[in-house]
N, CA and C atoms as a LAMMPS dump frame, in Angstrom:
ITEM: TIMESTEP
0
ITEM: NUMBER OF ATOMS
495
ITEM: BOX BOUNDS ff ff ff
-5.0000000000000000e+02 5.0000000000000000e+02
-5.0000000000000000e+02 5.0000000000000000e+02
-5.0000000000000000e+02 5.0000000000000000e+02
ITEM: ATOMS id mol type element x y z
1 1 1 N -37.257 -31.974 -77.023
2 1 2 C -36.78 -30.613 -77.229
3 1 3 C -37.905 -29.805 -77.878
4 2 1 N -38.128 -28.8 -77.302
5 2 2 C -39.299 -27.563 -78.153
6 2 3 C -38.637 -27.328 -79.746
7 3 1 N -39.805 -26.736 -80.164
8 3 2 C -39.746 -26.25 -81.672
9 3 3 C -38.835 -24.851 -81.323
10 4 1 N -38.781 -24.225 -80.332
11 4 2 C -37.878 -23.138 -80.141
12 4 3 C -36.661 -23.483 -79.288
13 5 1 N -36.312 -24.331 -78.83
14 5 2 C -35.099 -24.615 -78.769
15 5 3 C -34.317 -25.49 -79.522
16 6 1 N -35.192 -26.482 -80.6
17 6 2 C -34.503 -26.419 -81.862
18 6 3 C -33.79 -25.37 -82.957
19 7 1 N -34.728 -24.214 -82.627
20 7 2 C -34.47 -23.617 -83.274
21 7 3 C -32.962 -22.781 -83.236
22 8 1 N -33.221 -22.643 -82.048
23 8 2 C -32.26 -21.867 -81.35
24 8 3 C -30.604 -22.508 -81.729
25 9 1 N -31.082 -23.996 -81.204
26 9 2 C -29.73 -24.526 -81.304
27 9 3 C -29.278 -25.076 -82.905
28 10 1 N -30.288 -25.085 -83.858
29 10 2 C -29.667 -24.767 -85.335
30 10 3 C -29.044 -23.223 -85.615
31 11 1 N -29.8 -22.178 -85.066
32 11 2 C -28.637 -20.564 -84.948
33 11 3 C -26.994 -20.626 -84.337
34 12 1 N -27.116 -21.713 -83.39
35 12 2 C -25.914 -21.955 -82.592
36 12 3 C -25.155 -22.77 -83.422
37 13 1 N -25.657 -23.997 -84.374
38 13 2 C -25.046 -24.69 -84.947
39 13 3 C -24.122 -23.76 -86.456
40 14 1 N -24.811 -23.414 -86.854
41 14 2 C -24.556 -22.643 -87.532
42 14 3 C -24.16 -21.174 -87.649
43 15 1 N -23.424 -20.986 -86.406
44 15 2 C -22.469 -20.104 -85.612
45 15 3 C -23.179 -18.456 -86.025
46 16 1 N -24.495 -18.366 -85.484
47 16 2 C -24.959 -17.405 -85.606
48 16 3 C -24.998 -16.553 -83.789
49 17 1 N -23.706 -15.169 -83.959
50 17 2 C -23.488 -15.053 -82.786
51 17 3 C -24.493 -13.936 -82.715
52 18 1 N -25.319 -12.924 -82.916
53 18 2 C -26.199 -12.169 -82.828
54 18 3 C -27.649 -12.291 -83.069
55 19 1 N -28.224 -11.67 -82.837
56 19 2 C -29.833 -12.015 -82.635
57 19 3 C -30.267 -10.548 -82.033
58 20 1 N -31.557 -9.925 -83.044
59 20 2 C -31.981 -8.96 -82.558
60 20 3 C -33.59 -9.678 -82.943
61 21 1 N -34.098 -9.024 -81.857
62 21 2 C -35.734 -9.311 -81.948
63 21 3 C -36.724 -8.363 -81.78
64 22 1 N -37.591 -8.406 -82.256
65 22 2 C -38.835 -7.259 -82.231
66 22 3 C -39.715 -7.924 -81.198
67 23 1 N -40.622 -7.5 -80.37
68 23 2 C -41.786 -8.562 -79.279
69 23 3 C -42.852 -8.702 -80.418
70 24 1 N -43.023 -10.266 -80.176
71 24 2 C -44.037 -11.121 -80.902
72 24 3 C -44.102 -12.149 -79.974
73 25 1 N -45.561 -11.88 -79.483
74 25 2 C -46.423 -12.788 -78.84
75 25 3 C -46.205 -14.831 -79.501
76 26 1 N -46.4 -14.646 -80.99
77 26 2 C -46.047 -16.178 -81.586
78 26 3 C -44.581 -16.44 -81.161
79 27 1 N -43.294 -15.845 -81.293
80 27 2 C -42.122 -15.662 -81.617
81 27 3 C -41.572 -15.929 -80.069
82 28 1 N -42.261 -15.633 -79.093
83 28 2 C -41.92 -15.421 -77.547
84 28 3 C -40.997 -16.576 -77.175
85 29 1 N -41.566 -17.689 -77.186
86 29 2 C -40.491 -18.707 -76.792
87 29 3 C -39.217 -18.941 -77.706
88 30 1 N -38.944 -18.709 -78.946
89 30 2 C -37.956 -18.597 -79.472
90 30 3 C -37.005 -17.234 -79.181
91 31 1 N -37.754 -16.176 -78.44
92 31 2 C -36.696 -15.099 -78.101
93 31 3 C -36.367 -15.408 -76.595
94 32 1 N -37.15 -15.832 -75.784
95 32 2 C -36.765 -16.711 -74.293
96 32 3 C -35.604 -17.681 -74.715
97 33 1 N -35.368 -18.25 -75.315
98 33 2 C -34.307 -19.322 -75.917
99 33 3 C -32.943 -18.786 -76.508
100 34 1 N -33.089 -17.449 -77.252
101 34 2 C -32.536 -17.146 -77.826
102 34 3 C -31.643 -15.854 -76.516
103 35 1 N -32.644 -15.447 -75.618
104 35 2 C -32.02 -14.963 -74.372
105 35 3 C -31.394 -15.563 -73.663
106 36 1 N -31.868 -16.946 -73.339
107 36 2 C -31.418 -17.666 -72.835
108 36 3 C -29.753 -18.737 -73.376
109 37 1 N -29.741 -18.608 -74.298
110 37 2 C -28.54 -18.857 -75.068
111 37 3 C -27.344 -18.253 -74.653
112 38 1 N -25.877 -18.389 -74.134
113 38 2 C -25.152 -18.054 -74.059
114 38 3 C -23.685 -17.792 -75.37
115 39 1 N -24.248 -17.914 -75.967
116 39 2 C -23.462 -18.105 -77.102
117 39 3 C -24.15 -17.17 -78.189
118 40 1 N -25.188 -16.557 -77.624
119 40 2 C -25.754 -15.526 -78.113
120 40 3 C -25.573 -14.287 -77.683
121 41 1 N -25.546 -13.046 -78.449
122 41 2 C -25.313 -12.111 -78.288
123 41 3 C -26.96 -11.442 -78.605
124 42 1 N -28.302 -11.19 -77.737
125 42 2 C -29.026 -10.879 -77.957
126 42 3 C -29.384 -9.327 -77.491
127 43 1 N -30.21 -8.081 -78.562
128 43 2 C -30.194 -7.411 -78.113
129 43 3 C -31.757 -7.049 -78.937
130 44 1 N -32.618 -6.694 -78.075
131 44 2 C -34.211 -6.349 -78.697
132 44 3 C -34.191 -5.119 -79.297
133 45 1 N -34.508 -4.956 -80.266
134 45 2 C -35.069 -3.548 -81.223
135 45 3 C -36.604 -3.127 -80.822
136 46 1 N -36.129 -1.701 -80.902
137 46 2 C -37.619 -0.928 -80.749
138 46 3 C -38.677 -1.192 -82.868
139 47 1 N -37.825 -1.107 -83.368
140 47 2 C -38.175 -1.624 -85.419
141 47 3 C -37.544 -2.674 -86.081
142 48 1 N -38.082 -2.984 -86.524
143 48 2 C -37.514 -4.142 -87.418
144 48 3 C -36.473 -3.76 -88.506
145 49 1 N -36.686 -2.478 -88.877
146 49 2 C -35.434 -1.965 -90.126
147 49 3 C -33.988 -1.523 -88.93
148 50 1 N -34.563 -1.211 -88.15
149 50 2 C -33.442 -0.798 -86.707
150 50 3 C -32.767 -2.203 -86.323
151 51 1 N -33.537 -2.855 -86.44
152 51 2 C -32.89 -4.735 -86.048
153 51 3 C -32.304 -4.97 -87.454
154 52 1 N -32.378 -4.505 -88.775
155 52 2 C -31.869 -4.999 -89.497
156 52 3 C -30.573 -4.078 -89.483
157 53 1 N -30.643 -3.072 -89.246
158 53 2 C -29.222 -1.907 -89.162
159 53 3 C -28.14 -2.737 -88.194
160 54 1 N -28.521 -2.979 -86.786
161 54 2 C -27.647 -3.694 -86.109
162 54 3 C -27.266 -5.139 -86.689
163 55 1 N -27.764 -5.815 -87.004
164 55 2 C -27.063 -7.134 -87.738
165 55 3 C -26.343 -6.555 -88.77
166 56 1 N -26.655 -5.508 -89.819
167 56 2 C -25.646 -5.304 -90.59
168 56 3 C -24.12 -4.62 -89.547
169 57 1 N -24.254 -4.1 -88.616
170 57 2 C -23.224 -3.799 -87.934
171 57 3 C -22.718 -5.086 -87.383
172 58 1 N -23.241 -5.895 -86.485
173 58 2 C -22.702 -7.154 -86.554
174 58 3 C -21.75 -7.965 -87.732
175 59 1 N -22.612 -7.731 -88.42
176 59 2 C -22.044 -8.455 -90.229
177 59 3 C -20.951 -7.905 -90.421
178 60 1 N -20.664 -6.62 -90.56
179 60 2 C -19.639 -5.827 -91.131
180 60 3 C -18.754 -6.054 -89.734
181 61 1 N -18.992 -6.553 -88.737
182 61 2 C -17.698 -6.544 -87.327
183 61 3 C -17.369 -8.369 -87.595
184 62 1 N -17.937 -8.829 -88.695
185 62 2 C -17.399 -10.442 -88.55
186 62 3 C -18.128 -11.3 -87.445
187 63 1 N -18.841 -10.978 -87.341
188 63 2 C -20.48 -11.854 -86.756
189 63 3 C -21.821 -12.466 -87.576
190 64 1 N -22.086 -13.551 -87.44
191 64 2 C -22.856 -14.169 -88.264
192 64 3 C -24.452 -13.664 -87.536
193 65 1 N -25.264 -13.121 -87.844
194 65 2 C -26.164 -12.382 -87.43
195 65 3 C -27.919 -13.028 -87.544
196 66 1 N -28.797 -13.098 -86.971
197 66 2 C -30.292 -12.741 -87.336
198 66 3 C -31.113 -12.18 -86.844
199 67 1 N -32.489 -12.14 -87.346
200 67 2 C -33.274 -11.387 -86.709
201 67 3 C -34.975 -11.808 -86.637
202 68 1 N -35.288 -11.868 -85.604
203 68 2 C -36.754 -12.503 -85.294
204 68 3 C -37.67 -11.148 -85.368
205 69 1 N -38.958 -11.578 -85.842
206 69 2 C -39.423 -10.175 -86.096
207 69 3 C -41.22 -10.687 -86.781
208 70 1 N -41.878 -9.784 -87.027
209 70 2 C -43.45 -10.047 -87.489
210 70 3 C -43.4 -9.722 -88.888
211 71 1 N -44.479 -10.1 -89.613
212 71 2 C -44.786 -9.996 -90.941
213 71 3 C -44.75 -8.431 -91.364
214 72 1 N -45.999 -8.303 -90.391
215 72 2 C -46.323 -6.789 -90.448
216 72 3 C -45.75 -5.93 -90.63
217 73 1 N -44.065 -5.852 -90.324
218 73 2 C -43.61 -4.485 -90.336
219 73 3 C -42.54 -5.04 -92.413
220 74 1 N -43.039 -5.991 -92.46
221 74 2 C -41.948 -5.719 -94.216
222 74 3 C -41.966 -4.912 -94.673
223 75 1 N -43.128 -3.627 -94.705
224 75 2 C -43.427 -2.933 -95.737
225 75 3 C -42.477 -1.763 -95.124
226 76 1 N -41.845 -1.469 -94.024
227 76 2 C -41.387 -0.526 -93.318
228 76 3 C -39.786 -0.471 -93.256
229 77 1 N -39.604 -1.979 -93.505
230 77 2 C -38.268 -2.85 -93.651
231 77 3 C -37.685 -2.762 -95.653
232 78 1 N -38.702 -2.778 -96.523
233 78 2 C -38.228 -2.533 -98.05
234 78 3 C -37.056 -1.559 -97.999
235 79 1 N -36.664 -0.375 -97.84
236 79 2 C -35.439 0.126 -98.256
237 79 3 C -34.228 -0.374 -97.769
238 80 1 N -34.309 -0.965 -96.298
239 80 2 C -33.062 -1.655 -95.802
240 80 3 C -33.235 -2.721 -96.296
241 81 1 N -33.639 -3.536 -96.733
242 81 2 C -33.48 -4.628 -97.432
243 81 3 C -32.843 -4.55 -98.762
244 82 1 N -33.316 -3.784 -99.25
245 82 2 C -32.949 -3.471 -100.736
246 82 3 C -31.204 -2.634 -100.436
247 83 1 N -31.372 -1.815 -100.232
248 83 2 C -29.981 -0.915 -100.079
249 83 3 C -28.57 -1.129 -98.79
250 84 1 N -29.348 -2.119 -98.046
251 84 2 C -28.376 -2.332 -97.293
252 84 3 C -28.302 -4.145 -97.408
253 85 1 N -28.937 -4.775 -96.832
254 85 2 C -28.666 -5.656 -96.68
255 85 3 C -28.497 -6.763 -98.127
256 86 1 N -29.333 -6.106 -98.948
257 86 2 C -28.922 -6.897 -100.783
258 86 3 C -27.981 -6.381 -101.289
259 87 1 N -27.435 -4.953 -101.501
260 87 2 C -26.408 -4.203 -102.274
261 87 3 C -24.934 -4.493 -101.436
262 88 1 N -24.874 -5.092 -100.025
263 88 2 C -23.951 -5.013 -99.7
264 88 3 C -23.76 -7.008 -99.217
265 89 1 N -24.709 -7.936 -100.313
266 89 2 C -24.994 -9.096 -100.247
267 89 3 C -24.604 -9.285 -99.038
268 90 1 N -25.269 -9.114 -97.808
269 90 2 C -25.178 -9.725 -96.468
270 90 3 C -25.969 -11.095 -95.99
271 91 1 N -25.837 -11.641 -95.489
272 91 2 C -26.502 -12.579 -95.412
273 91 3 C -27.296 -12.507 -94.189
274 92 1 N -28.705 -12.73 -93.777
275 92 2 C -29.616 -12.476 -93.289
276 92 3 C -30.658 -13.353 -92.753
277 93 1 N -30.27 -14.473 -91.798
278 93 2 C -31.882 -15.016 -91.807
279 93 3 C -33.193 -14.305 -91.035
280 94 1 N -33.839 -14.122 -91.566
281 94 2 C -35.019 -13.427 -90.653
282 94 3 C -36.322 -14.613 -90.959
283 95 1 N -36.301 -14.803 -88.898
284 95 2 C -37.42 -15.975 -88.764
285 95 3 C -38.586 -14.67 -88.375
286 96 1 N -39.721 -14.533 -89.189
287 96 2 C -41.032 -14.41 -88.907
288 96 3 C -42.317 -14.515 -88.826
289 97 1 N -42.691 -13.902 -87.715
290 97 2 C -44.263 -14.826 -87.415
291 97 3 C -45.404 -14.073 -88.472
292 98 1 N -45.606 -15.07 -89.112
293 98 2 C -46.854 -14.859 -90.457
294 98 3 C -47.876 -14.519 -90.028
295 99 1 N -48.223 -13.188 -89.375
296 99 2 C -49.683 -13.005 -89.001
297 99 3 C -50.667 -12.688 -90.05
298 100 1 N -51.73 -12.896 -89.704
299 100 2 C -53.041 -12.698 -90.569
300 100 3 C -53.135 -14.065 -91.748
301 101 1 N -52.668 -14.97 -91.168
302 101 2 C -53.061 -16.363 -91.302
303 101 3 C -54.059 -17.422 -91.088
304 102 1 N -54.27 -18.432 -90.92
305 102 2 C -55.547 -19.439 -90.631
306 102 3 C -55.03 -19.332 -89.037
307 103 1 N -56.386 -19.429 -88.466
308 103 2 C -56.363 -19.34 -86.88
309 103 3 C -55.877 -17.722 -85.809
310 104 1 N -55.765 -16.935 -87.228
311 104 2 C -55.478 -15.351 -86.733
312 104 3 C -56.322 -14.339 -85.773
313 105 1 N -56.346 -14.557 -84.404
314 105 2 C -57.565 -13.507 -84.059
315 105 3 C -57.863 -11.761 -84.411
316 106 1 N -57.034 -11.609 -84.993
317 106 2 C -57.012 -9.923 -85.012
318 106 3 C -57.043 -9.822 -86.434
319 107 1 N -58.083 -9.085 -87.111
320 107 2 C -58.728 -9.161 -88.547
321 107 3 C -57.505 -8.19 -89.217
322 108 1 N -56.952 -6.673 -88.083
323 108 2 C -56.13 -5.964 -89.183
324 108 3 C -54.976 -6.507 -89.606
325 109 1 N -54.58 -8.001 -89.066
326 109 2 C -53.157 -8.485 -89.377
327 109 3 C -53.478 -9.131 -90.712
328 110 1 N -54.622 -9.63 -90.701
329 110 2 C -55.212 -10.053 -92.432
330 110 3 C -54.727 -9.849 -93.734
331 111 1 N -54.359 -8.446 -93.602
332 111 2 C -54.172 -7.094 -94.738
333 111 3 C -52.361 -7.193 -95.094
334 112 1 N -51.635 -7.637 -94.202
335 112 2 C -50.489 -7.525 -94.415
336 112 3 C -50.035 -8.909 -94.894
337 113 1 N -50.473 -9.889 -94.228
338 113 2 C -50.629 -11.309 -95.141
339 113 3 C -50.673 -11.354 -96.312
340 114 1 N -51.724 -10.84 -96.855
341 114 2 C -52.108 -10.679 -98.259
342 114 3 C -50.9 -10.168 -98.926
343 115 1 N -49.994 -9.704 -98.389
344 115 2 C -48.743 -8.647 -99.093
345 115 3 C -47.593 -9.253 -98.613
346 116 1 N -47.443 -9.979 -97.543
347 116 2 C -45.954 -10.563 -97.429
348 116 3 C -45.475 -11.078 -98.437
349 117 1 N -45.96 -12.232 -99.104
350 117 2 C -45.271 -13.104 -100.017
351 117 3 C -45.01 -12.054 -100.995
352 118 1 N -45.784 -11.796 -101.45
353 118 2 C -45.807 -10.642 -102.55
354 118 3 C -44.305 -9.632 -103.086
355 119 1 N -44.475 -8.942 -101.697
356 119 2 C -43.483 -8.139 -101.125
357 119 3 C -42.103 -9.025 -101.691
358 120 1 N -41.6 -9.818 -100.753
359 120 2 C -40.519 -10.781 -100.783
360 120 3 C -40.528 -11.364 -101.804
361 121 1 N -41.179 -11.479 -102.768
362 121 2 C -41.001 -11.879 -103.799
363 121 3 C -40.486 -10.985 -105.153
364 122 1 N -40.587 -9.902 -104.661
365 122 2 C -40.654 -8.371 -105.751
366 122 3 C -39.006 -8.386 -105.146
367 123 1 N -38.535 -8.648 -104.228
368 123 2 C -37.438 -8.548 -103.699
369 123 3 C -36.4 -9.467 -103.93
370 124 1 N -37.286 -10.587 -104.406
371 124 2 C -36.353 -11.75 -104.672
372 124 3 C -35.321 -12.255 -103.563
373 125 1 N -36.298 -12.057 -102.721
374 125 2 C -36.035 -13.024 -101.18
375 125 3 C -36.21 -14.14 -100.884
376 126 1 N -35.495 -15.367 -101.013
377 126 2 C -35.791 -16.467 -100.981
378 126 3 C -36.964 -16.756 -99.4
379 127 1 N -37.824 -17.507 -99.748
380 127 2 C -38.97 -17.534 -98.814
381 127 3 C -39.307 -18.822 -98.117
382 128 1 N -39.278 -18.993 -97.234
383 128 2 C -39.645 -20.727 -96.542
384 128 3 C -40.392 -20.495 -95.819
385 129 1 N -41.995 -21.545 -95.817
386 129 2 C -43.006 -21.205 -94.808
387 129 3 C -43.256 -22.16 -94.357
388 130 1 N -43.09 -22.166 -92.709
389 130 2 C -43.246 -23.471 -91.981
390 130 3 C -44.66 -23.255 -91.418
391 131 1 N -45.493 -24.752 -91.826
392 131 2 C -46.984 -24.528 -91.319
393 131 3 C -47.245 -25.668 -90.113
394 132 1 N -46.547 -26.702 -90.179
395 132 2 C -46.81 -27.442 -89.641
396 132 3 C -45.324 -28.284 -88.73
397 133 1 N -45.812 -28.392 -87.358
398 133 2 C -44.457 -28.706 -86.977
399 133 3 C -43.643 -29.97 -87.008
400 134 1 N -42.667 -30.272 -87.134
401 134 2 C -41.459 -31.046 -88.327
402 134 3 C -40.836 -29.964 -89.239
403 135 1 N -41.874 -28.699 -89.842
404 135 2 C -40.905 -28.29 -90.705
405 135 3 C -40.067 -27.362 -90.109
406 136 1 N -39.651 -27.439 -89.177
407 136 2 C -38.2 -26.85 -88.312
408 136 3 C -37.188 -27.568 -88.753
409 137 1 N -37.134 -28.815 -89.13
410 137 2 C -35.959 -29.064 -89.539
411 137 3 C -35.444 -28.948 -90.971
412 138 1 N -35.69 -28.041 -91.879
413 138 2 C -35.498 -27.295 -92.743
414 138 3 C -34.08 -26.053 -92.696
415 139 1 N -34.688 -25.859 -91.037
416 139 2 C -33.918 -24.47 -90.862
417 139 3 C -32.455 -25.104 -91.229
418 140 1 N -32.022 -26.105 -90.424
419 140 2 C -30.223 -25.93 -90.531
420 140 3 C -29.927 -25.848 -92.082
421 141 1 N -30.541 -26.225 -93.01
422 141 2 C -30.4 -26.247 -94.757
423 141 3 C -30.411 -24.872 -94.759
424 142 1 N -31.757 -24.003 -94.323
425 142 2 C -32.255 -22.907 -95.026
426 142 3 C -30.839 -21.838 -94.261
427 143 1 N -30.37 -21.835 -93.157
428 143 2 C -29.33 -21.236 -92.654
429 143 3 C -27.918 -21.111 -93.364
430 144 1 N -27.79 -22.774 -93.72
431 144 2 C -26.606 -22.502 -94.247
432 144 3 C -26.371 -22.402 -95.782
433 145 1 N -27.836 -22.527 -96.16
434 145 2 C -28.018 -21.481 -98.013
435 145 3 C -27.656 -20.251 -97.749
436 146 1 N -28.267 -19.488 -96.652
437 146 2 C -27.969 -17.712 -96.301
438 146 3 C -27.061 -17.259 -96.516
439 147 1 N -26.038 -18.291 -95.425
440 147 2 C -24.5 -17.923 -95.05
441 147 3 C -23.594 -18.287 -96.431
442 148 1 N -23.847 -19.425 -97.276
443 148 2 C -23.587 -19.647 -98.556
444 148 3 C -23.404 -18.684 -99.455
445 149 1 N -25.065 -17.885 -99.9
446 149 2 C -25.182 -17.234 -101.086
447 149 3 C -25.215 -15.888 -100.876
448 150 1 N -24.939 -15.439 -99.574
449 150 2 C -24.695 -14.411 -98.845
450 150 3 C -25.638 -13.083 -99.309
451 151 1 N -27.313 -14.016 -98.756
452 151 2 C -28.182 -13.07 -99.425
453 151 3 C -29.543 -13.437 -97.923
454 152 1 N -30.095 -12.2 -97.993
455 152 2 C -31.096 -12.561 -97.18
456 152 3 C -32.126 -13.744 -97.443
457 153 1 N -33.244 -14.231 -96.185
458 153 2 C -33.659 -15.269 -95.975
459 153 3 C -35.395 -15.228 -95.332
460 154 1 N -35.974 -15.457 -96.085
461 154 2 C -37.371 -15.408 -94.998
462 154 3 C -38.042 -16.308 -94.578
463 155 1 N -38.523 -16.818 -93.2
464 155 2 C -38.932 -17.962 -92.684
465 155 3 C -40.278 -17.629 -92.42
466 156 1 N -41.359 -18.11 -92.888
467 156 2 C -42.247 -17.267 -92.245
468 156 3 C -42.796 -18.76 -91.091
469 157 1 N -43.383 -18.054 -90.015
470 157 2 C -44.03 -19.416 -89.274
471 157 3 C -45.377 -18.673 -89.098
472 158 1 N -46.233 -19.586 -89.388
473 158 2 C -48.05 -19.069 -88.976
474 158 3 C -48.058 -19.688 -87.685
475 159 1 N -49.619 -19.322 -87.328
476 159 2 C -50.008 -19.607 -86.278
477 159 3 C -50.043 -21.145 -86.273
478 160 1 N -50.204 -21.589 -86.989
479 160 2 C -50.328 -23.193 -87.554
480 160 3 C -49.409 -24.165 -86.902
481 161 1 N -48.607 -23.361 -87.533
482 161 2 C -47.297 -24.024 -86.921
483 161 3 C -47.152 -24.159 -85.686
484 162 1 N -47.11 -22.638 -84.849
485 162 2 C -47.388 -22.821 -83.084
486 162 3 C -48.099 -23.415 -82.65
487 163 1 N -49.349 -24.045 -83.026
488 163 2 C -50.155 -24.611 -82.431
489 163 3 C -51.504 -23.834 -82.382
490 164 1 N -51.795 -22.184 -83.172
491 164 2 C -52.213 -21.445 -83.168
492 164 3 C -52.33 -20.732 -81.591
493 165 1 N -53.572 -19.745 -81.182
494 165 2 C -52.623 -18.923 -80.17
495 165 3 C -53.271 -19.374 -78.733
């Protein structure tokens, strides 16, 4: 079984009926999977704070929700995080691809690296970074802490993990 159709089928296990995704080149075969899923309700966002608006609509209709998405846009994503999805303790996993990592070809993704953890941490976002593959099987734990403590979730995966690009 792939590292993305594990993945997929820990979202399924853990009765996650929505899925919004941003396009990410690392992320691709986990949103092919996640399209491919019937038990999924997948619908692609043009933003990542726009993918987080629809899972909170999901959430609030009694749907267990996530969202696949890039590093890069957190800094664009801080107010919905904070005011919607923490103040109204939703629960949230968001799997994303850690760019500007070891094996990164594009130097401006560098800059936002430096600030992810950071970020999520000022936020008090619980954080899991898978570098190497095996640590997929983390997720069904890290899923059902989310749905538990009914608080968002960050996965980050580097290039490392994929196999780089």
């Amino acid at each position: 079984m792939s590292v993305s159709d594990r993945i997929v089928e820990d979202f399924v296990k853990n009765k996650i009926e929505f899925v919004t995704t941003v396009p990410c080149k690392q992320l691709g075969g986990v949103i092919d999977a996640v399209e491919a899923e019937e038990s999924i309700y997948h619908i692609p966002s043009n933003k990542e704070d726009e993918g987080m608006g629809l899972c909170a609509g999901a959430f609030m209709g009694g749907k267990r929700s996530a969202i696949i998405m890039q590093n890069t846009a957190i800094g664009v994503t801080i107010n919905t995080l904070v005011t919607l999805t923490q103040f109204y303790r939703m629960p949230l996993p968001m799997l994303i691809s850690y760019r500007g990592e070891l094996k990164e070809p594009v130097a401006c993704q560098a800059e936002m690296a430096v600030h992810t953890k950071a970020l999520l941490a000022q936020l008090n976002i619980p954080t899991y970074h898978f570098h190497k593959q095996g640590d997929e099987t983390e997720l069904d734990a890290i899923l059902k802490y989310t749905f538990m403590c009914n608080k968002p979730v960050a996965i980050l995966t580097d290039a490392t993990f994929w196999g780089g690009y």
